[in-house]
SEFIZA-3560 file (N, C-alpha, C; in Angstrom, 3 decimals):
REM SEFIZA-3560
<numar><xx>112.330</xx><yy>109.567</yy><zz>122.940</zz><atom>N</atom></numar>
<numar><xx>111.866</xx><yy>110.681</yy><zz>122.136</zz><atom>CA</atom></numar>
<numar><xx>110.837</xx><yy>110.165</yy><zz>121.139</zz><atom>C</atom></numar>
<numar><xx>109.727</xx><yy>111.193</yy><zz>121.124</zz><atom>N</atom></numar>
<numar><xx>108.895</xx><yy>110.523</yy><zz>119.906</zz><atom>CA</atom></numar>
<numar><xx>109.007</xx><yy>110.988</yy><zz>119.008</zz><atom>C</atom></numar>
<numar><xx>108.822</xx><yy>110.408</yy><zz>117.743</zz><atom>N</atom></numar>
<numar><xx>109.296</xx><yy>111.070</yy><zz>116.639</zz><atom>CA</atom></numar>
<numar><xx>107.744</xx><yy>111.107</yy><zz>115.999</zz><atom>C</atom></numar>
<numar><xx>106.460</xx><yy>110.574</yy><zz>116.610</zz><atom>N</atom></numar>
<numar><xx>105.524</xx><yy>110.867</yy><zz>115.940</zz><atom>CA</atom></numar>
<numar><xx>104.368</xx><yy>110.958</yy><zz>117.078</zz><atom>C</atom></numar>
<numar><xx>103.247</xx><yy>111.897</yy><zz>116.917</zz><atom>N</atom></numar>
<numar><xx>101.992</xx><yy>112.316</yy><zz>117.869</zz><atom>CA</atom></numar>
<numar><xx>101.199</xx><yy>111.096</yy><zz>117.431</zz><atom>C</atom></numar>
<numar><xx>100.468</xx><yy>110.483</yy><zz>118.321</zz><atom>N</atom></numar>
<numar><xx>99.740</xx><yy>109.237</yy><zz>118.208</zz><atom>CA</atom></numar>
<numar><xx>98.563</xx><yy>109.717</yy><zz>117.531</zz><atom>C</atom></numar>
<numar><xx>97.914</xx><yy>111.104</yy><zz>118.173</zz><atom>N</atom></numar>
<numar><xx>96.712</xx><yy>111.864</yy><zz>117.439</zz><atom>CA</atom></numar>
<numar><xx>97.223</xx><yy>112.189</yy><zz>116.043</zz><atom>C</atom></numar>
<numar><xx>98.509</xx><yy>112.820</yy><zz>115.365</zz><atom>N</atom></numar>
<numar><xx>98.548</xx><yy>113.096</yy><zz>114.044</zz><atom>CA</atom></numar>
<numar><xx>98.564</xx><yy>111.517</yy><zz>113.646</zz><atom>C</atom></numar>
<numar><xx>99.382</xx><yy>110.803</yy><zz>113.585</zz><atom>N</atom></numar>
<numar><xx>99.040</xx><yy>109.193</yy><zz>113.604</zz><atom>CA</atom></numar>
<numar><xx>97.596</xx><yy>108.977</yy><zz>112.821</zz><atom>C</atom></numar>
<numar><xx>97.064</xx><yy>108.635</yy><zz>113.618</zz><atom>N</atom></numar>
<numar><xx>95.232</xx><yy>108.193</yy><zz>113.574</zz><atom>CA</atom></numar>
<numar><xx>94.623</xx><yy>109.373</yy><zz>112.672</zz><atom>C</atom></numar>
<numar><xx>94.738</xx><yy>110.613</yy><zz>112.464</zz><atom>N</atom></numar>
<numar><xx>94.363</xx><yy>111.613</yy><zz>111.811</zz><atom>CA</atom></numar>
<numar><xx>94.968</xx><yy>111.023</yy><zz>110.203</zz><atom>C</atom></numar>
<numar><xx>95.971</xx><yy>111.053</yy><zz>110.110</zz><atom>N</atom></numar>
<numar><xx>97.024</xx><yy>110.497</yy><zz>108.632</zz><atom>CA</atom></numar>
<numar><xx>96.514</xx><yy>109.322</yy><zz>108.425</zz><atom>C</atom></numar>
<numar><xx>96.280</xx><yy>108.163</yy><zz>109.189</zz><atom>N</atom></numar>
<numar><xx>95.667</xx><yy>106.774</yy><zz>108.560</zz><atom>CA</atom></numar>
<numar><xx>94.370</xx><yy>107.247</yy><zz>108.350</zz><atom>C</atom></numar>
<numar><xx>93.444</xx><yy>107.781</yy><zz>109.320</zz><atom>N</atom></numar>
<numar><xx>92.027</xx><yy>107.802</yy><zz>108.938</zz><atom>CA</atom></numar>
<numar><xx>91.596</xx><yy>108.651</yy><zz>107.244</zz><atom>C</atom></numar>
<numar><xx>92.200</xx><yy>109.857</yy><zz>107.206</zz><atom>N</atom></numar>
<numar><xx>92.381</xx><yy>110.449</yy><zz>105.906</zz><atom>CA</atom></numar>
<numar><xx>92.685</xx><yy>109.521</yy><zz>104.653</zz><atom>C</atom></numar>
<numar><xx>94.064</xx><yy>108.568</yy><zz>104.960</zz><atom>N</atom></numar>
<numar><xx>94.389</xx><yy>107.471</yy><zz>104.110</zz><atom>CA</atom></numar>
<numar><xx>93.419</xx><yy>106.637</yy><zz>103.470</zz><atom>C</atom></numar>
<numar><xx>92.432</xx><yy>106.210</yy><zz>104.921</zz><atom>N</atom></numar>
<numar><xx>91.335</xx><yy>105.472</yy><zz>104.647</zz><atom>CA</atom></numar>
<numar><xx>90.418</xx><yy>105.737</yy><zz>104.212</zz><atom>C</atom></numar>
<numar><xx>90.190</xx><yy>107.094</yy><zz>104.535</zz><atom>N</atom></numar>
<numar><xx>88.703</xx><yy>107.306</yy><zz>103.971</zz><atom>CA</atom></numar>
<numar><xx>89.275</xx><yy>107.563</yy><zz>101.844</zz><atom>C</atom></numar>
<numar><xx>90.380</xx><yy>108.023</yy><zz>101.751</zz><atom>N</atom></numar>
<numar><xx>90.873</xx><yy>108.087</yy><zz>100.177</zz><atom>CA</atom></numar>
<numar><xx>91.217</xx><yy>107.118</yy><zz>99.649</zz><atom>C</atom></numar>
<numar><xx>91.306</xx><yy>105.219</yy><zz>100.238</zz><atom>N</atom></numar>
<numar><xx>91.360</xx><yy>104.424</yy><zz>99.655</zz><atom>CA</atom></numar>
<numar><xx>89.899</xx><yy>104.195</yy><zz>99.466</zz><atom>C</atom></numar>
<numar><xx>89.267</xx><yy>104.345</yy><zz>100.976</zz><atom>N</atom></numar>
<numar><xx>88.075</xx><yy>103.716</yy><zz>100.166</zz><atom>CA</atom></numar>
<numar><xx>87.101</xx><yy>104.492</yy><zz>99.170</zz><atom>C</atom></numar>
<numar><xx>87.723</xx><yy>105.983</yy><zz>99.087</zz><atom>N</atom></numar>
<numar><xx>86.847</xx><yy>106.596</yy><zz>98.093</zz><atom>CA</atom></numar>
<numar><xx>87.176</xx><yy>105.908</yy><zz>96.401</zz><atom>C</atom></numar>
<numar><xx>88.476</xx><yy>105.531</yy><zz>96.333</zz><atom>N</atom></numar>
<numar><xx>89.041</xx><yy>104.960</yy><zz>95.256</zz><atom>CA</atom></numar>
<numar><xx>88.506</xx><yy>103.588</yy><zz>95.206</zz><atom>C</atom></numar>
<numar><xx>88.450</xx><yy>103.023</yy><zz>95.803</zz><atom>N</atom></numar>
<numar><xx>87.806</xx><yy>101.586</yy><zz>95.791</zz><atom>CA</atom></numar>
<numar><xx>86.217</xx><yy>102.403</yy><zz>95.339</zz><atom>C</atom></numar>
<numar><xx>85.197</xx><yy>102.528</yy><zz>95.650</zz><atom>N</atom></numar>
<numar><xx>84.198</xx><yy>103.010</yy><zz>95.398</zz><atom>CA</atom></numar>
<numar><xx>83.856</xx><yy>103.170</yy><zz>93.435</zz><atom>C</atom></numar>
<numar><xx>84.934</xx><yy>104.584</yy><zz>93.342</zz><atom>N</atom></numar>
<numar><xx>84.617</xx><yy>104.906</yy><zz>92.051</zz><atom>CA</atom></numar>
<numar><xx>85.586</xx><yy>103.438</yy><zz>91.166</zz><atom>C</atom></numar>
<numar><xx>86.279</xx><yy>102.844</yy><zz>91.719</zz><atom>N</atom></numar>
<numar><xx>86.584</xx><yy>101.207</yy><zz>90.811</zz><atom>CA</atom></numar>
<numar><xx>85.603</xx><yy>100.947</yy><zz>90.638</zz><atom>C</atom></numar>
<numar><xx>84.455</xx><yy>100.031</yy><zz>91.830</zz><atom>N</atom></numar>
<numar><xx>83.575</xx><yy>99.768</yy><zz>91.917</zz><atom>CA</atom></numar>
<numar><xx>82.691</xx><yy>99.784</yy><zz>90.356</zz><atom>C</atom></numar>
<numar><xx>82.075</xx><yy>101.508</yy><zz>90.697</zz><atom>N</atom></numar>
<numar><xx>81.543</xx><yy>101.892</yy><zz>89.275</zz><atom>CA</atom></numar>
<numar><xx>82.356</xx><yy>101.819</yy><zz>88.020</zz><atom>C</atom></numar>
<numar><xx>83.677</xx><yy>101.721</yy><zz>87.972</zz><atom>N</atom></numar>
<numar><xx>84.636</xx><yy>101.770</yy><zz>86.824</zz><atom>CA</atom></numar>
<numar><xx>83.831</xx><yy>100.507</yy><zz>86.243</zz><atom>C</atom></numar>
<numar><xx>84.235</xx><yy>99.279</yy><zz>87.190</zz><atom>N</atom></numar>
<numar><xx>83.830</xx><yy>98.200</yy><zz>86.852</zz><atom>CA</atom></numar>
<numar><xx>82.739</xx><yy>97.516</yy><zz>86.622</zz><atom>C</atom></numar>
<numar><xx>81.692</xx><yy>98.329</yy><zz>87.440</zz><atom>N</atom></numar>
<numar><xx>80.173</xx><yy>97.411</yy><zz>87.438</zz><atom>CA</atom></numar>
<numar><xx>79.845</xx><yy>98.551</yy><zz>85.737</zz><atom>C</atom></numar>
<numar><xx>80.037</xx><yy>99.607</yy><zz>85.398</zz><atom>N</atom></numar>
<numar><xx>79.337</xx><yy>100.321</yy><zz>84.092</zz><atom>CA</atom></numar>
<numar><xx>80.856</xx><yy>100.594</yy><zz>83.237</zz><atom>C</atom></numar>
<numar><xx>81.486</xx><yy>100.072</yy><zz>82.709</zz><atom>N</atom></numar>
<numar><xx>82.575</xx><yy>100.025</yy><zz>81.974</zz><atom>CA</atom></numar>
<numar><xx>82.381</xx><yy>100.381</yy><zz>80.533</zz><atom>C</atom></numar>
<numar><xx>81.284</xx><yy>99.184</yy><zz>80.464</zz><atom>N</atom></numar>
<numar><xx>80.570</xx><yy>99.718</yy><zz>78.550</zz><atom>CA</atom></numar>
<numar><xx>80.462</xx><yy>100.696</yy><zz>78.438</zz><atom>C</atom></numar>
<numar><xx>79.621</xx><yy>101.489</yy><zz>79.292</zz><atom>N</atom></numar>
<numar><xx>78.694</xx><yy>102.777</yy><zz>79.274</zz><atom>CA</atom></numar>
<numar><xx>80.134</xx><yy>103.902</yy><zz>78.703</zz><atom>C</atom></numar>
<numar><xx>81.112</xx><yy>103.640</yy><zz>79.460</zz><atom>N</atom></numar>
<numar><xx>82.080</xx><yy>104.900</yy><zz>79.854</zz><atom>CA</atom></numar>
<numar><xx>83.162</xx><yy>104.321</yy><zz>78.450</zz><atom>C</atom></numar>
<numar><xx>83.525</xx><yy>103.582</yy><zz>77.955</zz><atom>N</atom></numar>
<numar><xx>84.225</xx><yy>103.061</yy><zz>76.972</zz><atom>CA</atom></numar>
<numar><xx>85.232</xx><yy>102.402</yy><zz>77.387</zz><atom>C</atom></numar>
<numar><xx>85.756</xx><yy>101.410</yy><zz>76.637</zz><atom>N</atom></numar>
<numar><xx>87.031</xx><yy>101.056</yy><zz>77.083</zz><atom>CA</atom></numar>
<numar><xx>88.377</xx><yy>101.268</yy><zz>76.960</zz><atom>C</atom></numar>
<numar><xx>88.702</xx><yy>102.665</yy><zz>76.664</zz><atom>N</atom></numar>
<numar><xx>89.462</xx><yy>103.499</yy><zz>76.448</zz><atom>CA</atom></numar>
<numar><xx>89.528</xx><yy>104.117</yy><zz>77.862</zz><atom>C</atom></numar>
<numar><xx>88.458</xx><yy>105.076</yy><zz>78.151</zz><atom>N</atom></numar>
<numar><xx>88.491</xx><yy>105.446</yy><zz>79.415</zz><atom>CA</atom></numar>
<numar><xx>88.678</xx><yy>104.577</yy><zz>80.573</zz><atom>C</atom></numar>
<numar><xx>87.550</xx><yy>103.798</yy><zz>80.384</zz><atom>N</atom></numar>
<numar><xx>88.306</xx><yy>102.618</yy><zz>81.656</zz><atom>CA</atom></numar>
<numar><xx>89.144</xx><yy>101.769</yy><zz>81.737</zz><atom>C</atom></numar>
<numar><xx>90.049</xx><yy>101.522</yy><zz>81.038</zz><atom>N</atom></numar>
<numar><xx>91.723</xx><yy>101.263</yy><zz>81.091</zz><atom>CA</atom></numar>
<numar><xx>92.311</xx><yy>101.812</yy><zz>81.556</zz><atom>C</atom></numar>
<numar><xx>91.596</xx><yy>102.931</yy><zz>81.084</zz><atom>N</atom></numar>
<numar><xx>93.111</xx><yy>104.631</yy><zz>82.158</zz><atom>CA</atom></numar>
<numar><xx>92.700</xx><yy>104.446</yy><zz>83.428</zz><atom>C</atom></numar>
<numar><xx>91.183</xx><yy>104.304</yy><zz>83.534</zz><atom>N</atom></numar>
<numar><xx>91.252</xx><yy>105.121</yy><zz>84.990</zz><atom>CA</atom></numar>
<numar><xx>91.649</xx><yy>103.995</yy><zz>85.778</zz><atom>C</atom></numar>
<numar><xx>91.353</xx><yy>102.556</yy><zz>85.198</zz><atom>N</atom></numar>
<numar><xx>92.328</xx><yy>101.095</yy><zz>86.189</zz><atom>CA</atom></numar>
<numar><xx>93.486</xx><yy>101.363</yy><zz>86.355</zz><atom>C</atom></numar>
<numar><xx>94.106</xx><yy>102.103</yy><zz>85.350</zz><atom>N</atom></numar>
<numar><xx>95.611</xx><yy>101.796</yy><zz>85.493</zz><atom>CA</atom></numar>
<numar><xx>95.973</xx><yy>103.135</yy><zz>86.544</zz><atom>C</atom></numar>
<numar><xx>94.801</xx><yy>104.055</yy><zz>86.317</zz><atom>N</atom></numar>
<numar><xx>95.310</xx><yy>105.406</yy><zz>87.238</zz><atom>CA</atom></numar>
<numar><xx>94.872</xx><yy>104.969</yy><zz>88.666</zz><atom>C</atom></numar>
<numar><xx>93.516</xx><yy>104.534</yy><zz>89.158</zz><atom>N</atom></numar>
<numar><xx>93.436</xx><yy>104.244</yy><zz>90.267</zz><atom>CA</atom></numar>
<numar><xx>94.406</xx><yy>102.816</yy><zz>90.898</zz><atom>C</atom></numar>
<numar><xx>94.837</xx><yy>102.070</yy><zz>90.165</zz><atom>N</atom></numar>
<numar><xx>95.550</xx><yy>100.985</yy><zz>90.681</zz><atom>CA</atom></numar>
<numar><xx>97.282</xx><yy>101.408</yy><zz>91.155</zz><atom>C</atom></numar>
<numar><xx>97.486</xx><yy>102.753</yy><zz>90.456</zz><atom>N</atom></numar>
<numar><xx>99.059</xx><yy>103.368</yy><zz>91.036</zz><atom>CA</atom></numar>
<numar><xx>98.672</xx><yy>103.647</yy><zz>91.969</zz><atom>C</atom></numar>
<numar><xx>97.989</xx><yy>104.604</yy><zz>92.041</zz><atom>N</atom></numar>
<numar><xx>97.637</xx><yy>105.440</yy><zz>93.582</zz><atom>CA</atom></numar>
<numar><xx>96.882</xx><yy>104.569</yy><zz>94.381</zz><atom>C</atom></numar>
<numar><xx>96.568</xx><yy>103.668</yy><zz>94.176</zz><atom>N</atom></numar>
<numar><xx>95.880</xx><yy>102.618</yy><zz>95.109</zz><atom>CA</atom></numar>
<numar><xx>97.184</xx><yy>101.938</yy><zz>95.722</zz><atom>C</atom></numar>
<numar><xx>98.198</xx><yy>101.607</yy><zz>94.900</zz><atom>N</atom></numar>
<numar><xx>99.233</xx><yy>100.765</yy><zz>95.083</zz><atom>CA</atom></numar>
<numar><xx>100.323</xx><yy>101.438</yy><zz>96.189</zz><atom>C</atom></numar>
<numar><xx>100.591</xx><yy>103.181</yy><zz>95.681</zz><atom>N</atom></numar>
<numar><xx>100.976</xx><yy>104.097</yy><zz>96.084</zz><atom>CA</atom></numar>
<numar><xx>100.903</xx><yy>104.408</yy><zz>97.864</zz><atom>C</atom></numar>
<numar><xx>99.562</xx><yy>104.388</yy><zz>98.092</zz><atom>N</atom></numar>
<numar><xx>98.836</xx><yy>104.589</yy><zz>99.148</zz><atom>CA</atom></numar>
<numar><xx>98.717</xx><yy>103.478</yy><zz>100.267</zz><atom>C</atom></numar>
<numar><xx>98.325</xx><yy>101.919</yy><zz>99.735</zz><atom>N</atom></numar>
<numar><xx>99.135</xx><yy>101.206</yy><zz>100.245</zz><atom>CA</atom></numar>
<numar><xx>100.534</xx><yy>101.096</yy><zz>100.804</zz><atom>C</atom></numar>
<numar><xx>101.411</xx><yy>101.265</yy><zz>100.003</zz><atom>N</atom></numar>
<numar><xx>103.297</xx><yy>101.528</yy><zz>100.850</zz><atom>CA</atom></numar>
<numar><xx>103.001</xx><yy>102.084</yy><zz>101.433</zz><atom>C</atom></numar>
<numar><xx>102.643</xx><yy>103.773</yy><zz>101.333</zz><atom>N</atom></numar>
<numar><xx>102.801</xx><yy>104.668</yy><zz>101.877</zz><atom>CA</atom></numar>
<numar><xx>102.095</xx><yy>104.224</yy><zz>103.425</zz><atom>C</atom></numar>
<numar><xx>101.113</xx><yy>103.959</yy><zz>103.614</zz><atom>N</atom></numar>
<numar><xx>100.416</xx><yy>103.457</yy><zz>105.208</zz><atom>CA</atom></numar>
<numar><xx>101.458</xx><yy>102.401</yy><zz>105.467</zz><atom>C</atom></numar>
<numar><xx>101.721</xx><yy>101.741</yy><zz>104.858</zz><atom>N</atom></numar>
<numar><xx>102.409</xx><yy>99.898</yy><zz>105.238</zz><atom>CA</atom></numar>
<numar><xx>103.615</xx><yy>100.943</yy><zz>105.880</zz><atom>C</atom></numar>
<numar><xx>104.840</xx><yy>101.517</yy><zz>104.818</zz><atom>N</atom></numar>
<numar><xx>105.955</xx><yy>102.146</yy><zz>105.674</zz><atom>CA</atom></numar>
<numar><xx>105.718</xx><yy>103.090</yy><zz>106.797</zz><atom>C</atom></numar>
<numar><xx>104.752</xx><yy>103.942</yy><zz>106.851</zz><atom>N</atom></numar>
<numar><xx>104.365</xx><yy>104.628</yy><zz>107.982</zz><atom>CA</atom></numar>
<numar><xx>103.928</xx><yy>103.652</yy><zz>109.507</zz><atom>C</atom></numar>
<numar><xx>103.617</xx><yy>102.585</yy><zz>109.191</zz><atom>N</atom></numar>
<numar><xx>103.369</xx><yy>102.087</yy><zz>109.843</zz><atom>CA</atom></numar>
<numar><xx>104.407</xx><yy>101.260</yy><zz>110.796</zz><atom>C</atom></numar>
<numar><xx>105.125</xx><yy>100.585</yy><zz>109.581</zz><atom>N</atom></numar>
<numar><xx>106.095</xx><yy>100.154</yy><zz>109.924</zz><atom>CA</atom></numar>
<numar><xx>107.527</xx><yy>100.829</yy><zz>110.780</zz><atom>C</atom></numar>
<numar><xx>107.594</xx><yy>102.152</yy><zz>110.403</zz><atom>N</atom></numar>
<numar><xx>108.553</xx><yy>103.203</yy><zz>110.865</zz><atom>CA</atom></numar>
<numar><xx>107.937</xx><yy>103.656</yy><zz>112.019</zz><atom>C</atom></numar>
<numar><xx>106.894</xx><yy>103.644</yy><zz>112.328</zz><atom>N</atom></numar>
<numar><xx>106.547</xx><yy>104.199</yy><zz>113.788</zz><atom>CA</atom></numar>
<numar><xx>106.573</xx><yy>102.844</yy><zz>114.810</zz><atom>C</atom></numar>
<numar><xx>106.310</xx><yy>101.983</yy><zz>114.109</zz><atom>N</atom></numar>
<numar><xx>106.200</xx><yy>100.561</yy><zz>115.650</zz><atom>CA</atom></numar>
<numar><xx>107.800</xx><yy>100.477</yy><zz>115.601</zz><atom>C</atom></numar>
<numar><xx>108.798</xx><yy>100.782</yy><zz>114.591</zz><atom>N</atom></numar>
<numar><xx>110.341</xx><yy>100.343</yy><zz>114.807</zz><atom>CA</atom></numar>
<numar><xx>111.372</xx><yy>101.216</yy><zz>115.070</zz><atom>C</atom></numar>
<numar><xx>110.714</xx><yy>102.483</yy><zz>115.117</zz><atom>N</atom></numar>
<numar><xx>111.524</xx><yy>103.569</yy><zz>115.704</zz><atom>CA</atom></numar>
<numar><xx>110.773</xx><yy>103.881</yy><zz>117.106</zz><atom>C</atom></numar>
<numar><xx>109.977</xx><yy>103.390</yy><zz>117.704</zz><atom>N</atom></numar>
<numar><xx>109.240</xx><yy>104.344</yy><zz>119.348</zz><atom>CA</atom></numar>
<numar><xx>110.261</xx><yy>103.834</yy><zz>120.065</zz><atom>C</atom></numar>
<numar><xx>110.786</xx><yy>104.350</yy><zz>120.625</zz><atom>N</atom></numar>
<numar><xx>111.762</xx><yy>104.056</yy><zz>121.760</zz><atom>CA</atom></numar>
<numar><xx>111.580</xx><yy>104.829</yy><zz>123.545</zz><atom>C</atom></numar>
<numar><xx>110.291</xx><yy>104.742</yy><zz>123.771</zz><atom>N</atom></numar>
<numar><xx>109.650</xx><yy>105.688</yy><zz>124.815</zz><atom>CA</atom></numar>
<numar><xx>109.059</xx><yy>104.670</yy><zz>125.518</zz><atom>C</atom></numar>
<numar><xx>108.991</xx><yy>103.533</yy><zz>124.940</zz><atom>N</atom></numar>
<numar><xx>108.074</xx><yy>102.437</yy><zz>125.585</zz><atom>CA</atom></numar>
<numar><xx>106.538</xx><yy>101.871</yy><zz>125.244</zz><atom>C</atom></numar>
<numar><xx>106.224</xx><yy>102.985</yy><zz>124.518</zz><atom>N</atom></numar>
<numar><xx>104.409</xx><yy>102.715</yy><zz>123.904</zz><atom>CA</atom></numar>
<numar><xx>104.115</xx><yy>101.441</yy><zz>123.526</zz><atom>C</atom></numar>
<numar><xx>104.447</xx><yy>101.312</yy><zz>122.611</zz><atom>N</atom></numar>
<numar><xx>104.530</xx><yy>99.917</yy><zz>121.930</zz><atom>CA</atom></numar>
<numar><xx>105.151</xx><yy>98.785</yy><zz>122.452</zz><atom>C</atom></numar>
<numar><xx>105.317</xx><yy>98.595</yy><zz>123.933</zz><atom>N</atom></numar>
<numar><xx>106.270</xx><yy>97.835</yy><zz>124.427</zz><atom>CA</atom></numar>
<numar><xx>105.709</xx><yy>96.605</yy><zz>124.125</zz><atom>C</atom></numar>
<numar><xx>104.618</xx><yy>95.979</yy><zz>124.030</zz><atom>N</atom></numar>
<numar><xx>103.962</xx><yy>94.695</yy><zz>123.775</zz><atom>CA</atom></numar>
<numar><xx>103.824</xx><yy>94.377</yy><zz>122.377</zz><atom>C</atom></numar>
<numar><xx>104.531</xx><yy>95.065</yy><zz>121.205</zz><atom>N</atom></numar>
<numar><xx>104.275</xx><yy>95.194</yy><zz>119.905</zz><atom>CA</atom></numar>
<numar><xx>105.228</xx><yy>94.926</yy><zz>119.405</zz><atom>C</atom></numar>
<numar><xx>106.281</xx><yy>95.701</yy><zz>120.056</zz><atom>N</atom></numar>
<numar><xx>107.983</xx><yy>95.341</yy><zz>119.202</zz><atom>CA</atom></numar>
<numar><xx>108.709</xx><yy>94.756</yy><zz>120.117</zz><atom>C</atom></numar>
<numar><xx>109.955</xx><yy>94.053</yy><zz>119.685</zz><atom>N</atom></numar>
<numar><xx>110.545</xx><yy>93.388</yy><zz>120.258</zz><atom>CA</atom></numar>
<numar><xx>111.668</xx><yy>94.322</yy><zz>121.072</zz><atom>C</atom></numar>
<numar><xx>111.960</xx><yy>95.705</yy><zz>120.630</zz><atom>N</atom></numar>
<numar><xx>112.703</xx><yy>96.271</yy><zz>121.130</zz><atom>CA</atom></numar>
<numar><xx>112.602</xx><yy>97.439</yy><zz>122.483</zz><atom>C</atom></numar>
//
């Protein structure tokens, strides 16, 4: 039984990805113009983009992990040991 569509799969990481790397991006600018914006503001927004950066990470890592260790249909037969 599958407990997950390989197409919703790839749809959920690609979304993931394209919202880490939009967050990586505006770091980017956090960091290259910091003066400009104060360092009040850019403390928050490190500490705000680094949860949800951190957040978003697990969240793919366990998704990931829960689909190669629960398929029991055979897909992954060269991937998991089970």
């Amino acid at each position: 039984m599958k407990l997950f569509n390989r197409n919703y799969f790839k749809k959920c990481f690609k979304y993931a990805l394209i919202v880490t790397l939009n967050i990586a991006i505006v770091c980017f600018f956090v960091v290259i113009f910091g003066d400009t914006i104060g360092n009040t503001v850019e403390i928050t927004l490190r500490f705000i983009f680094g949860i949800v950066g951190a957040f978003i990470f697990f969240f793919i890592f366990f998704i990931v992990y829960f689909i190669f260790h629960s398929e029991v249909d055979g897909d992954f037969k060269g991937i998991t040991k089970s």
